[in-house]
C-alpha positions as CSV (number, residue, x, y, z in Angstrom):
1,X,13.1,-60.7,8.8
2,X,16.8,-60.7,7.0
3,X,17.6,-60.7,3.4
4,X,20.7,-61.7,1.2
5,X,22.7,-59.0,-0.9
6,X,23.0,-59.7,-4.5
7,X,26.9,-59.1,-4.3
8,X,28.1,-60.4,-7.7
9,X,27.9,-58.8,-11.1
10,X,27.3,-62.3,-12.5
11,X,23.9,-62.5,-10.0
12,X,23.2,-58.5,-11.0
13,X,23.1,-58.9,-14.6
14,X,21.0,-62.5,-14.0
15,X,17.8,-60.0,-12.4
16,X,18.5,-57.7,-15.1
17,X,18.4,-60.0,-18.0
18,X,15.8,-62.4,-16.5
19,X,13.4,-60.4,-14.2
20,X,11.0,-58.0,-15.0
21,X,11.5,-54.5,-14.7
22,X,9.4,-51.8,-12.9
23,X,9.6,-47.4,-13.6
24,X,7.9,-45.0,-10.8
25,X,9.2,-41.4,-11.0
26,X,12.3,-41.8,-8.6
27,X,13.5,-45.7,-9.3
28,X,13.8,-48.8,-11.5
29,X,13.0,-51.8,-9.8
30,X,14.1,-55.4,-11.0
31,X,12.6,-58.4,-9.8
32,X,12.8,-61.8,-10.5
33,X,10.7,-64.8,-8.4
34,X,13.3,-66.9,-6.5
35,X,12.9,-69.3,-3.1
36,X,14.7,-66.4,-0.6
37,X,14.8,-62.7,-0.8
38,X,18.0,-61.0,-2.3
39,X,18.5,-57.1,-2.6
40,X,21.2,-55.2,-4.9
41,X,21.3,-51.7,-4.9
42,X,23.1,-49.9,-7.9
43,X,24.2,-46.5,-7.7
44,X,26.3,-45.2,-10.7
45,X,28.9,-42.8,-10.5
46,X,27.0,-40.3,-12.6
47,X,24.5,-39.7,-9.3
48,X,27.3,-37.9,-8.0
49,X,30.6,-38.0,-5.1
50,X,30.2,-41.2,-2.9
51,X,28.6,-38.9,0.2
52,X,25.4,-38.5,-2.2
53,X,25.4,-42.0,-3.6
54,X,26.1,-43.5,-0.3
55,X,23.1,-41.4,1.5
56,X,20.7,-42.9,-1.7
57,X,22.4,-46.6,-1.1
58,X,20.8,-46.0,2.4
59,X,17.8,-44.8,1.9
60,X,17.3,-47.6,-0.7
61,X,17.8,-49.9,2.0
62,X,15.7,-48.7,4.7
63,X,12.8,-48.2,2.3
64,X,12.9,-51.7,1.2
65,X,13.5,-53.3,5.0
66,X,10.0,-51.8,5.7
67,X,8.3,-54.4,3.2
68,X,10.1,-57.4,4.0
69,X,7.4,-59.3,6.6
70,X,5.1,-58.6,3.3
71,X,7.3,-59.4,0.9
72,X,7.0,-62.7,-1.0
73,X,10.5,-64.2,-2.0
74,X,12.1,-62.9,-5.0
75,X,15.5,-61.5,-6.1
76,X,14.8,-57.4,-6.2
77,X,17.3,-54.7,-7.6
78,X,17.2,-51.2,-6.9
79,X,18.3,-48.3,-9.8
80,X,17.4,-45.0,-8.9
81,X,17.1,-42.1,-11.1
82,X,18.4,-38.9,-11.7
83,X,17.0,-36.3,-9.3
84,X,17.7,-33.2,-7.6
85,X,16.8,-34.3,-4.5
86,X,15.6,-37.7,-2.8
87,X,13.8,-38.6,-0.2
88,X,12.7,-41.8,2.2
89,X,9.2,-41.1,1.5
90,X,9.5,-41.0,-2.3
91,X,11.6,-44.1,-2.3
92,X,9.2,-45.8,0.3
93,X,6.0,-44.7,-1.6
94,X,7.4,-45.8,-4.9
95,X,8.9,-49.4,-3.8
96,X,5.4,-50.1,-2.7
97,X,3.8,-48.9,-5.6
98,X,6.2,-51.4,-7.8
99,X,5.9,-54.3,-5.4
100,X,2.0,-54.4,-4.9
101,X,1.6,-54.0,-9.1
102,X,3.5,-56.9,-8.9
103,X,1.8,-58.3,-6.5
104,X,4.9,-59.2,-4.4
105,X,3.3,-58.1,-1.1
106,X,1.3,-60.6,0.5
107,X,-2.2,-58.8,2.0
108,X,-2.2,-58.0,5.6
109,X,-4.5,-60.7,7.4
């Protein structure tokens, strides 16, 4: 299953004004119901060089891919928080977490 990319500021600061917004201990999570899925990931400067906040940007990514056949359409953004270290699991755990309090994850049949 494919999702669109938030790409433009005008779209990013629409899910953050509009949506609702999620905490777990690694990431922020922005959501906003829509008719297709759409992911942003935002990784500030302050998270370190572009190696590290690449590496996150991925991570991000993957973690997210895994809930799309259970996903329910919405506009999601991703804003991770200052840590020491980060992990695929954390993320993972942590998007679902968000997702099924949201109750944006369909139940598995």
């Amino acid at each position: 299953m494919k999702y669109l990319r938030l790409k433009k500021a005008k779209q990013i600061t629409h899910v953050l004004r509009s949506g609702k917004r999620l905490h777990e201990k690694t990431l922020t999570l922005a959501v906003l119901p829509s008719d297709e899925t759409a992911m942003a990931v935002c990784v500030g400067k302050r998270m370190g060089k572009s190696v590290k906040r690449n590496r996150i940007k991925r991570l991000l990514r993957e973690a997210f891919r895994g809930y799309l056949p259970l996903l329910r359409p919405c506009k999601v953004l991703l804003i991770p928080k200052e840590a020491e270290e980060y992990s695929f699991a954390e993320f993972r755990r942590d998007i679902g977490k968000m997702l099924a309090k949201e109750r944006l994850i369909e139940e598995r049949p």
